[in-house]
Rosetta silent file (secondary structure, phi, psi, omega in degrees, C-alpha in Angstrom):
SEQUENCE: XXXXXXXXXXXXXXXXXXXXXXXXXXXXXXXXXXXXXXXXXXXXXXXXXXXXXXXXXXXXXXXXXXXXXXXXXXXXXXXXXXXXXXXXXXXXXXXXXXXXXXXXXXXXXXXXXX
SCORE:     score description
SCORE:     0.000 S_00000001
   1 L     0.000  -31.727  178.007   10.324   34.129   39.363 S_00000001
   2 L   -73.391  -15.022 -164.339   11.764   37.263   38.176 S_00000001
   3 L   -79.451  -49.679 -165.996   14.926   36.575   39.903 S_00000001
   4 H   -86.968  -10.807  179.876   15.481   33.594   37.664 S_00000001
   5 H  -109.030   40.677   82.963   14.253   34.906   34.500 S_00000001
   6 H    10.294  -84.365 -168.243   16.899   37.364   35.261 S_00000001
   7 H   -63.064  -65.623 -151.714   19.650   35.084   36.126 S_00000001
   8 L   152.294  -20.687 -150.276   18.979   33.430   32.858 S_00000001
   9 L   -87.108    8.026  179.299   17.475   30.179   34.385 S_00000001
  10 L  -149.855  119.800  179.238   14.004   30.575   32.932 S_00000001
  11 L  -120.734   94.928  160.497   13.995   31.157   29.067 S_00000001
  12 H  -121.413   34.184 -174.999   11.376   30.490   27.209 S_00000001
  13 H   -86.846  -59.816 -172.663   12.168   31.537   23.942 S_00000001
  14 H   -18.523  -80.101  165.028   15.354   29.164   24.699 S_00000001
  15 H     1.769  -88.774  179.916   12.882   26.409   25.708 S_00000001
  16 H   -49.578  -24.583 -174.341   10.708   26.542   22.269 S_00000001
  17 H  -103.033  -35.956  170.203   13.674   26.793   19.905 S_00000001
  18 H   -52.830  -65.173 -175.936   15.484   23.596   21.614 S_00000001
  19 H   -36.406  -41.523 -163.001   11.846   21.962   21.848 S_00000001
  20 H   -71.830  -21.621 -135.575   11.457   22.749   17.941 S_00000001
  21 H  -107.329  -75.279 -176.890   14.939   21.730   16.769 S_00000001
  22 H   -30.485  -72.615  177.934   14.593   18.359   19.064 S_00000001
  23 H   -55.699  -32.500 -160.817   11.337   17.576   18.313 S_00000001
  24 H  -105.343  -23.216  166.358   11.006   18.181   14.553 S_00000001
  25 H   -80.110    2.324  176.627   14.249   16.006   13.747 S_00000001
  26 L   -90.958    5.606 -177.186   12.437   13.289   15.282 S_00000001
  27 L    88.292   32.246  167.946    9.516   13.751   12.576 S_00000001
  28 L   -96.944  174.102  153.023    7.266   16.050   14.052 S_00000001
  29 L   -97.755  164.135 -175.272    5.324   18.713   12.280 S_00000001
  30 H   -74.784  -14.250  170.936    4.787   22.068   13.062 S_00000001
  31 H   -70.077  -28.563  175.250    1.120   21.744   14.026 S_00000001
  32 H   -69.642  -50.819 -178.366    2.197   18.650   16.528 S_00000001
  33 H   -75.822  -27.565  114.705    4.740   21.130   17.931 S_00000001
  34 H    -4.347  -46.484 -175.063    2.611   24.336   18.565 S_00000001
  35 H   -65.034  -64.909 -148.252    0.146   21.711   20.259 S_00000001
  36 H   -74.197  -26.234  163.987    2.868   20.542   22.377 S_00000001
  37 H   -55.422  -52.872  178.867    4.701   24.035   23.558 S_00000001
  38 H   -39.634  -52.126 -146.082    0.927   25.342   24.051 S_00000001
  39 L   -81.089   -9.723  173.612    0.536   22.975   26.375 S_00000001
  40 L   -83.619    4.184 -156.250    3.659   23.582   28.170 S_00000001
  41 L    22.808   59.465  172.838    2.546   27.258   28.229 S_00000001
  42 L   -81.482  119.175  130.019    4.567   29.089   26.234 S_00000001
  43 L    62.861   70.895  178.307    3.372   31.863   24.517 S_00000001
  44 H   -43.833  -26.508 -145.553    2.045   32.291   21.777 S_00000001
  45 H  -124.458  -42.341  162.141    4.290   34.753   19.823 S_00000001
  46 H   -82.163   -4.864  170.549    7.072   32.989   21.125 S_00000001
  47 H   -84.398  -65.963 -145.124    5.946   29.244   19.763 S_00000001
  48 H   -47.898  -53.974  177.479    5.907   31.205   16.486 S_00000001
  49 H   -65.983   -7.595  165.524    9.369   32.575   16.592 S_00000001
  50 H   -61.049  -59.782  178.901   10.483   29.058   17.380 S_00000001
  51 H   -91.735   21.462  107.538    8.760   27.443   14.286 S_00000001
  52 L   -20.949  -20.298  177.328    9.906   30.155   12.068 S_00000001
  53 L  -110.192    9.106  159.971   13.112   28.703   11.646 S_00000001
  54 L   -78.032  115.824  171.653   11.111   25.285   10.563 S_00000001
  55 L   -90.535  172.778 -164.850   11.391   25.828    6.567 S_00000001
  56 H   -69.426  -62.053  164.859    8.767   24.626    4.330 S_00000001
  57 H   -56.299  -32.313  145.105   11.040   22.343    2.123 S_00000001
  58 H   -37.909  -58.557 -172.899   12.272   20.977    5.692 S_00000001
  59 H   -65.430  -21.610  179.470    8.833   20.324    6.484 S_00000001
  60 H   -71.729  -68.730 -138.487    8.390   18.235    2.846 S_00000001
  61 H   -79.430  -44.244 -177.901   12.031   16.654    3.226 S_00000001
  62 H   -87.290    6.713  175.218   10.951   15.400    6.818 S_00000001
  63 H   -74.644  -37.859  162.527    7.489   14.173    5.970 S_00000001
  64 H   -48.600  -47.950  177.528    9.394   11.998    3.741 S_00000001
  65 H   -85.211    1.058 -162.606   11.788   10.523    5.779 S_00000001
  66 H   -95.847  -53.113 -170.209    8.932   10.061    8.401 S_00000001
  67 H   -49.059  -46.183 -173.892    6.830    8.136    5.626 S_00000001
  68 H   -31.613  -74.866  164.486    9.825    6.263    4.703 S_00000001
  69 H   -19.887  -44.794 -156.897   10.427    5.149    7.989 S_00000001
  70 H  -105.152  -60.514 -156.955    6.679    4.043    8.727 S_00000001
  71 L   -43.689  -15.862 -143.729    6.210    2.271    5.192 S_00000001
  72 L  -112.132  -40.621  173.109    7.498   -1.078    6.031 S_00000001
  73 H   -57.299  -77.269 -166.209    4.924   -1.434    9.059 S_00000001
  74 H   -61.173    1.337  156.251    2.171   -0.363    7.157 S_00000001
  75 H   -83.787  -21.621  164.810    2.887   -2.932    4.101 S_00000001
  76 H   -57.689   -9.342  175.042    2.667   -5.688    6.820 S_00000001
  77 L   -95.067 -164.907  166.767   -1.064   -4.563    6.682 S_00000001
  78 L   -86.976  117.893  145.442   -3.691   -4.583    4.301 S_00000001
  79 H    58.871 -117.883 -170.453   -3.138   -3.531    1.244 S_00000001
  80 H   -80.450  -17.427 -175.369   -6.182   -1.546    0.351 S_00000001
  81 H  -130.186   14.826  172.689   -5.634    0.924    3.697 S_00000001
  82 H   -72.568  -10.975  179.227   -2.238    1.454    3.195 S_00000001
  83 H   -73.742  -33.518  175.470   -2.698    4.935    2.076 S_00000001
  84 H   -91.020    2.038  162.245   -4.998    6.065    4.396 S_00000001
  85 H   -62.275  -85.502  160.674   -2.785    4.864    7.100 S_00000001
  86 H   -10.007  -70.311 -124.879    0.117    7.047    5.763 S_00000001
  87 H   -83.511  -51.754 -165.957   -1.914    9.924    5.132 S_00000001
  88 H   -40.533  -50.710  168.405   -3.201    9.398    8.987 S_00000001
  89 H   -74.534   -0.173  150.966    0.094    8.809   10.665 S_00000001
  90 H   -58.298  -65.269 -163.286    1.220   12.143    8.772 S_00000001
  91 H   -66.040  -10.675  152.759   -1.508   14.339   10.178 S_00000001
  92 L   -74.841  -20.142 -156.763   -0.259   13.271   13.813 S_00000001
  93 L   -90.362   -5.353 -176.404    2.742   13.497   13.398 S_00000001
  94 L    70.082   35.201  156.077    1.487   17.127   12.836 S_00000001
  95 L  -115.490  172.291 -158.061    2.391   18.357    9.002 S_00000001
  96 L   -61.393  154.915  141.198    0.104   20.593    7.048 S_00000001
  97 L   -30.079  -53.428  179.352   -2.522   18.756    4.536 S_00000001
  98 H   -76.793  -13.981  174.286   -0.620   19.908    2.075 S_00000001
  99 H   -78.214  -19.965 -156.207    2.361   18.563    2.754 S_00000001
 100 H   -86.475  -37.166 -176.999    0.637   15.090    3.868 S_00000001
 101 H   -84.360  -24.468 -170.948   -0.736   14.889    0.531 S_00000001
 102 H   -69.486  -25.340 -165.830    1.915   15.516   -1.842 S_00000001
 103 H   -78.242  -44.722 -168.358    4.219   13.146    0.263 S_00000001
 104 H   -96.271   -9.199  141.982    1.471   10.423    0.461 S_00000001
 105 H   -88.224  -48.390  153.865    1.481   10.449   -3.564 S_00000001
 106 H   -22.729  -59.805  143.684    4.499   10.153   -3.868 S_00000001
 107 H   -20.324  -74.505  176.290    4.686    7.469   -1.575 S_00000001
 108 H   -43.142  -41.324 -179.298    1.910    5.742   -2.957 S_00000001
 109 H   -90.208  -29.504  145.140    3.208    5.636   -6.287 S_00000001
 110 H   -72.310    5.492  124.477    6.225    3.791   -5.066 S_00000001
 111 H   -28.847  -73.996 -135.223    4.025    1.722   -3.365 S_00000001
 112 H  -103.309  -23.981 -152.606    2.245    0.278   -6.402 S_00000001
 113 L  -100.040   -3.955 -164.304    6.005   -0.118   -8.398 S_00000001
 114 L  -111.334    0.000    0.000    7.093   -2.562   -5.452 S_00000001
């Protein structure tokens, strides 16, 4: 094993900053990605320095485009649960509470004008 993390051919800082990059333009959050590297057994200290280069206002700007995305399903439902759908399929998608909520008022209130 040392031979190859040597050569070059086992990285796993590489690994985690591809996974992060990959992974988060697809709508993930950083708690969904930390889950998913753990489990691939990376590091800890090295997950971090991956999602360190996930900004904050990133994490906002893609919760947005994730809701966006999702809204059209969940108005084929009821109503009365579309919000707590939203706020649900946020917190899998793995962003922060705080992020989930400000996103899912926002939402919400362009919800209600449509």
């Amino acid at each position: 094993m040392d031979d190859l993390v040597a050569r070059g051919y086992v990285d796993d800082a590489a690994f985690a900053r591809h996974w992060v990059t990959a992974r988060a333009a697809r709508g993930y959050g950083a708690a969904r990605l930390r889950l998913e590297l753990r489990a691939r057994g990376i590091a800890a200290p090295v997950i971090a320095a991956a999602l360190g280069a996930l900004g904050g206002d990133d994490a906002l700007a893609r919760a947005r485009e994730a809701a966006r995305r999702r809204l059209p399903a969940l108005r084929r439902g009821r109503p009365d649960r579309l919000v707590s759908r939203l706020r649900d399929y946020l917190l899998r998608r793995g962003f922060s509470t705080s992020v989930v909520v400000r996103v899912v008022r926002e939402t919400a209130g362009v919800a209600a004008d449509e």
